[in-house]
TIMI-2910 file (N, C-alpha, C, CB; in pm, 1 decimal, decimal comma, always signed):
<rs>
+----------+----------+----------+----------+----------+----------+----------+----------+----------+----------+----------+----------+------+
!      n_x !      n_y !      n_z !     ca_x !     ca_y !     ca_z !      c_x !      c_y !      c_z !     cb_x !     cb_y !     cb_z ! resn !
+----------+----------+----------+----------+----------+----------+----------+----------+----------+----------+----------+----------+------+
!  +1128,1 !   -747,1 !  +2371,1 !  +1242,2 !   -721,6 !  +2285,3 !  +1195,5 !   -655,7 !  +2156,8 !  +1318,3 !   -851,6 !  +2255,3 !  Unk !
!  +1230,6 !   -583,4 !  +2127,2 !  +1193,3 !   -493,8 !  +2011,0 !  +1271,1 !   -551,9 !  +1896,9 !  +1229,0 !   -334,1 !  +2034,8 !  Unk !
!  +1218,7 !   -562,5 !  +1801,5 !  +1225,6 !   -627,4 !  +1626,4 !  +1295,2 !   -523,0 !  +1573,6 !  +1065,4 !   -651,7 !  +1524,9 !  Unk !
!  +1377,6 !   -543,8 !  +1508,2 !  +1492,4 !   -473,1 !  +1403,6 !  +1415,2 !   -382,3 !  +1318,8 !  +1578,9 !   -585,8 !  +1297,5 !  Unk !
!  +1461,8 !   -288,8 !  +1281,6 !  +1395,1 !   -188,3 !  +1149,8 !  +1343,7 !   -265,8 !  +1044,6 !  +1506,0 !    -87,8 !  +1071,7 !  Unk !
!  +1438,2 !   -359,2 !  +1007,5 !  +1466,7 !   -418,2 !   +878,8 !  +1349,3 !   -540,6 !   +880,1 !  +1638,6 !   -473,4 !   +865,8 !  Unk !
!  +1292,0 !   -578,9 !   +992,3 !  +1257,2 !   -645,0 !  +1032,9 !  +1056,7 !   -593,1 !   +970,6 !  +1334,2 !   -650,6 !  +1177,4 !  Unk !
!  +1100,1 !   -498,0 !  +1093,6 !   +957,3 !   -394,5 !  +1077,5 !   +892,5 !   -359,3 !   +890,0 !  +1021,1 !   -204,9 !  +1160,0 !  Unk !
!  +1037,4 !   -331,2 !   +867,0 !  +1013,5 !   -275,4 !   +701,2 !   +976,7 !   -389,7 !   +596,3 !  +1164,5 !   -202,9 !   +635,9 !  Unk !
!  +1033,3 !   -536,1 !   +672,7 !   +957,0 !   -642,9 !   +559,0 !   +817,5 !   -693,7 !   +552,7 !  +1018,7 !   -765,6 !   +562,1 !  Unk !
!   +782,3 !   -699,6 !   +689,0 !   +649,3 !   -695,8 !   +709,1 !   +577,3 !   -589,1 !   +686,9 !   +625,7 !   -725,8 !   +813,6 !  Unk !
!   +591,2 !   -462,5 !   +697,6 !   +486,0 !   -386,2 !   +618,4 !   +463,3 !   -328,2 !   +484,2 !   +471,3 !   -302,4 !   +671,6 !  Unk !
!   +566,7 !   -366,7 !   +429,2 !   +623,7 !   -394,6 !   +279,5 !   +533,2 !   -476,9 !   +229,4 !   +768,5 !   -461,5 !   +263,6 !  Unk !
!   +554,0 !   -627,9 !   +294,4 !   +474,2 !   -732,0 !   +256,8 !   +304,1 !   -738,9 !   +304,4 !   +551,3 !   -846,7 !   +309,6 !  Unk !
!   +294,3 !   -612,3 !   +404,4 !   +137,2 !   -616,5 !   +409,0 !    +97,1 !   -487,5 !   +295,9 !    +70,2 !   -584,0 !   +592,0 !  Unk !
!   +124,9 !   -409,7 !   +266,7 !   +138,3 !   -322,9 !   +178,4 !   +111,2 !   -380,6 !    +30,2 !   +265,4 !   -267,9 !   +199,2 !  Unk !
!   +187,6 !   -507,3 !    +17,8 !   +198,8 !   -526,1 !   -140,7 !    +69,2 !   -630,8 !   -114,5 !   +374,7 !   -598,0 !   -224,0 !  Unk !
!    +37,9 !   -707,4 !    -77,2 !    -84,3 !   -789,4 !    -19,2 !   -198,4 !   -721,0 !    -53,4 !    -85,3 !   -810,1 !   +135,5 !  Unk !
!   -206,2 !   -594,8 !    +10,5 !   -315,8 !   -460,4 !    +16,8 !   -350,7 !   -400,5 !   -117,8 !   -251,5 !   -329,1 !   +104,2 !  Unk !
!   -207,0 !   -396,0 !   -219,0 !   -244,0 !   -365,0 !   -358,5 !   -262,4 !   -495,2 !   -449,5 !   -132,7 !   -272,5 !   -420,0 !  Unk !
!   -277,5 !   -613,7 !   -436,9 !   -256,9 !   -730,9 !   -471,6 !   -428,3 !   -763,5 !   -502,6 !   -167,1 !   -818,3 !   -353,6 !  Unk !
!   -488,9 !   -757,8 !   -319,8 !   -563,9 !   -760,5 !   -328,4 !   -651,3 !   -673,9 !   -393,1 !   -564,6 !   -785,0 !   -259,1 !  Unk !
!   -630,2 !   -517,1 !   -415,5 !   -736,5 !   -393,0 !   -499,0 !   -726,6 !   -452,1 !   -590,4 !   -707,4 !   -229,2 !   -526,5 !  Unk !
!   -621,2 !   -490,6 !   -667,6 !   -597,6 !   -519,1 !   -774,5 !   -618,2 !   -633,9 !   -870,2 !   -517,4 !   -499,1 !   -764,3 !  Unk !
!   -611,0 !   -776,4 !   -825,2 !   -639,8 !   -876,6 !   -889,9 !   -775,8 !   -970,1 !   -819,9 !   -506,6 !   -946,0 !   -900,9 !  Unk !
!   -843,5 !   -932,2 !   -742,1 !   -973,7 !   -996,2 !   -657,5 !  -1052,6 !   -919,6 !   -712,6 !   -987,7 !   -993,3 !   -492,3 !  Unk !
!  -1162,8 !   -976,4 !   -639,9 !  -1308,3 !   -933,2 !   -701,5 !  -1350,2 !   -761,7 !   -668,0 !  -1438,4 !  -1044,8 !   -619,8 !  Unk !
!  -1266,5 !   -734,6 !   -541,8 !  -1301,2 !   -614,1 !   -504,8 !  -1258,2 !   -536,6 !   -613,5 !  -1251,2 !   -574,8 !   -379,1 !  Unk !
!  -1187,9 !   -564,2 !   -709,0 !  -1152,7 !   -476,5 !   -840,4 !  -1327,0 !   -468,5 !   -953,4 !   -986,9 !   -587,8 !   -944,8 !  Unk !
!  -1403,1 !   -544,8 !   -940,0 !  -1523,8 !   -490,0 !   -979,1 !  -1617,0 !   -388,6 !   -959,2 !  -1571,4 !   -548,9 !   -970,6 !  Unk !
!  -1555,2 !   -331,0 !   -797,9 !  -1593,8 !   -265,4 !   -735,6 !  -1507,9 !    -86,3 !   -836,7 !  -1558,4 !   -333,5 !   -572,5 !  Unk !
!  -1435,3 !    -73,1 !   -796,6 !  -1357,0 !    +51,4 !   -851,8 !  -1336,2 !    +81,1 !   -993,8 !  -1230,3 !    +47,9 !   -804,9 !  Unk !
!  -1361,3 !    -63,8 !  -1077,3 !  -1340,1 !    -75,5 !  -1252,5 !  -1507,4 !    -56,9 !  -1278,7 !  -1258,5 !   -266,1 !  -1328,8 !  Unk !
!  -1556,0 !    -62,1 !  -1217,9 !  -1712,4 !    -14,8 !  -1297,1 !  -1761,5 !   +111,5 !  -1348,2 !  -1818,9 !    -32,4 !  -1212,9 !  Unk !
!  -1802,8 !    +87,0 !  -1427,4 !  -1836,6 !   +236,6 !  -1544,8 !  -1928,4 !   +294,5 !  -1448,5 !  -1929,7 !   +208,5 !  -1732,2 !  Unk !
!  -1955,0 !   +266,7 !  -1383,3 !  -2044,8 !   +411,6 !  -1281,1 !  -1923,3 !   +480,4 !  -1218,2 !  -2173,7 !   +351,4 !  -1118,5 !  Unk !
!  -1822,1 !   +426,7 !  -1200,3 !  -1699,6 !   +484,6 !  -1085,3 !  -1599,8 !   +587,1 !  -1202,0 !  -1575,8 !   +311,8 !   -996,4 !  Unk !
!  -1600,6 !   +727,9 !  -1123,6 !  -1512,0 !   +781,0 !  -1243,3 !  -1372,9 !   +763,7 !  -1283,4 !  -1512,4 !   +896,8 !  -1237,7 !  Unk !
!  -1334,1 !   +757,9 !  -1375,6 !  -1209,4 !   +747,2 !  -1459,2 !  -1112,6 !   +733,4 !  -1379,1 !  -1179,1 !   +854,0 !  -1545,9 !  Unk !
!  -1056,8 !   +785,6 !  -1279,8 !   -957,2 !   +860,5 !  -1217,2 !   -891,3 !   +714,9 !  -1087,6 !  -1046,0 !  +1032,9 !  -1138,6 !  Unk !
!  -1041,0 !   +643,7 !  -1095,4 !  -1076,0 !   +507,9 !   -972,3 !   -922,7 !   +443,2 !   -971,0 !  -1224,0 !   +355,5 !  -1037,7 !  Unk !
!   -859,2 !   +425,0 !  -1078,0 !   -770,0 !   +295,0 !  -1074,3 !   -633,0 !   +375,7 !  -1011,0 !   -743,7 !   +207,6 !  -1252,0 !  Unk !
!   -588,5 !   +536,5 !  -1073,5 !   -492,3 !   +619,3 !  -1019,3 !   -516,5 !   +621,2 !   -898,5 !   -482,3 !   +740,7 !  -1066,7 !  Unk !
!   -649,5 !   +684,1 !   -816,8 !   -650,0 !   +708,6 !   -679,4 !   -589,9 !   +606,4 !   -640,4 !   -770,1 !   +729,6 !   -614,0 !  Unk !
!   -650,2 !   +465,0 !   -588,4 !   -579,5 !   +362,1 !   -541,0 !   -437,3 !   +330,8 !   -595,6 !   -657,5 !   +258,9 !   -557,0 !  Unk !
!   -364,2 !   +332,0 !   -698,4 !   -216,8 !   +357,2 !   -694,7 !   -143,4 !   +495,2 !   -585,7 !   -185,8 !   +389,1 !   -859,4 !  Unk !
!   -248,4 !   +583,4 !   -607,3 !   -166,4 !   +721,4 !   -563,6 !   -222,7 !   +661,9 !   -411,6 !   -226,8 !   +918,8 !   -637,8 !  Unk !
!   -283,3 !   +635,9 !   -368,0 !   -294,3 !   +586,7 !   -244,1 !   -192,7 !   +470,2 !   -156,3 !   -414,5 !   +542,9 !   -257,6 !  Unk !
!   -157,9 !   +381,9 !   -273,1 !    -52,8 !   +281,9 !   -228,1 !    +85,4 !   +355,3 !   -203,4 !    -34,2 !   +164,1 !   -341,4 !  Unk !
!   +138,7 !   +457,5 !   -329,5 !   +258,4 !   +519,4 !   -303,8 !   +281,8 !   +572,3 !   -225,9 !   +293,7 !   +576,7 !   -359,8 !  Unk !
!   +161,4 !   +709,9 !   -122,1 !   +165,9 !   +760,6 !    -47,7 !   +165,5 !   +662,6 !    +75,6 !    +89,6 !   +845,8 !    -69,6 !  Unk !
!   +116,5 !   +592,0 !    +70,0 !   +115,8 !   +457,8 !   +239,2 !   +289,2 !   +429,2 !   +225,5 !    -17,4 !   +226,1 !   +206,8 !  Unk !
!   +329,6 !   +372,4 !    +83,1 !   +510,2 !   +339,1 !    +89,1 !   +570,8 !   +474,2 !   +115,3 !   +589,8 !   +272,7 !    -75,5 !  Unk !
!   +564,4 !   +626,3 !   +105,7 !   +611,7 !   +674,6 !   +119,0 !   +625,4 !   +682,1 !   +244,1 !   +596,4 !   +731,3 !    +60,6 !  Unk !
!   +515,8 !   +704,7 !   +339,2 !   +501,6 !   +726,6 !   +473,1 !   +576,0 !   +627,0 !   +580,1 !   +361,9 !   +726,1 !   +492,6 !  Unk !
!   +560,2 !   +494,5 !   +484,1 !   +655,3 !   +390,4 !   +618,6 !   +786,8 !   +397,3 !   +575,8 !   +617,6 !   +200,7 !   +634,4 !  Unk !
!   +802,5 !   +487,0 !   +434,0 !   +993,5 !   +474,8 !   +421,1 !  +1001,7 !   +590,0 !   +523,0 !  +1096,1 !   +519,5 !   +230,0 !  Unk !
!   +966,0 !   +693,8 !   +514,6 !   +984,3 !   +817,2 !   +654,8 !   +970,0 !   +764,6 !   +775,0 !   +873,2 !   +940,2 !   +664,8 !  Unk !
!   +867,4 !   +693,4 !   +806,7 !   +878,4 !   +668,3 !   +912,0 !   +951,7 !   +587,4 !   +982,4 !   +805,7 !   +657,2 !   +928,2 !  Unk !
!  +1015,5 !   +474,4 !   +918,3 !  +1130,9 !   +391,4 !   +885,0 !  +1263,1 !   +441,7 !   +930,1 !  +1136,9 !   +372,9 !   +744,0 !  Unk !
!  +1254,7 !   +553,3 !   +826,6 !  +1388,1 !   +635,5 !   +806,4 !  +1429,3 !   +715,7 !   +948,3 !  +1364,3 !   +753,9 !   +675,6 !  Unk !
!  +1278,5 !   +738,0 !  +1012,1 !  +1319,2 !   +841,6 !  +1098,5 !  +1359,2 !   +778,1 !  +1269,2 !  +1185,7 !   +955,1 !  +1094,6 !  Unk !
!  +1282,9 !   +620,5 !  +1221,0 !  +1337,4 !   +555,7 !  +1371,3 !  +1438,4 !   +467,9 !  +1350,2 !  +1229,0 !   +471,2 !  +1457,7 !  Unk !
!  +1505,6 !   +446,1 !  +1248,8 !  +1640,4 !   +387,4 !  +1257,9 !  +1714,5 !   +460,6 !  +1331,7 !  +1706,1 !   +368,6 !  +1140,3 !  Unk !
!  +1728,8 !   +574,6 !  +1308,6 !  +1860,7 !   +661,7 !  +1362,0 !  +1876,0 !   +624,3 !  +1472,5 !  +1859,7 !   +811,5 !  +1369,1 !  Unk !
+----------+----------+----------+----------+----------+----------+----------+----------+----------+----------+----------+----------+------+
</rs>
């Protein structure tokens, strides 16, 4: 039986925000905030999260219909 859109979209929503949760407040954030890593470290991984939400709202969008 196949799971609802809405269904699909909370769970990868919620693995998504998990995914920036974790870059973000764990230790692996010592990893990307270190002065050897250039400037730009903390944007990439945002611009990386938006582009992953963008892709499952399209892709979302495109198998509801």
């Amino acid at each position: 039986m196949k799971q609802p859109v809405q269904q699909l979209l909370r769970e990868r929503a919620l693995l998504l925000f998990i995914t920036g949760l974790f870059l973000f407040c764990s230790p692996a954030r010592l990893f990307w905030a270190a002065e050897s890593m250039p400037w730009y470290s903390p944007y990439l991984i945002w611009f990386v999260i938006i582009l992953l939400t963008w892709f499952l709202y399209r892709w979302l969008k495109r198998h509801a219909l």
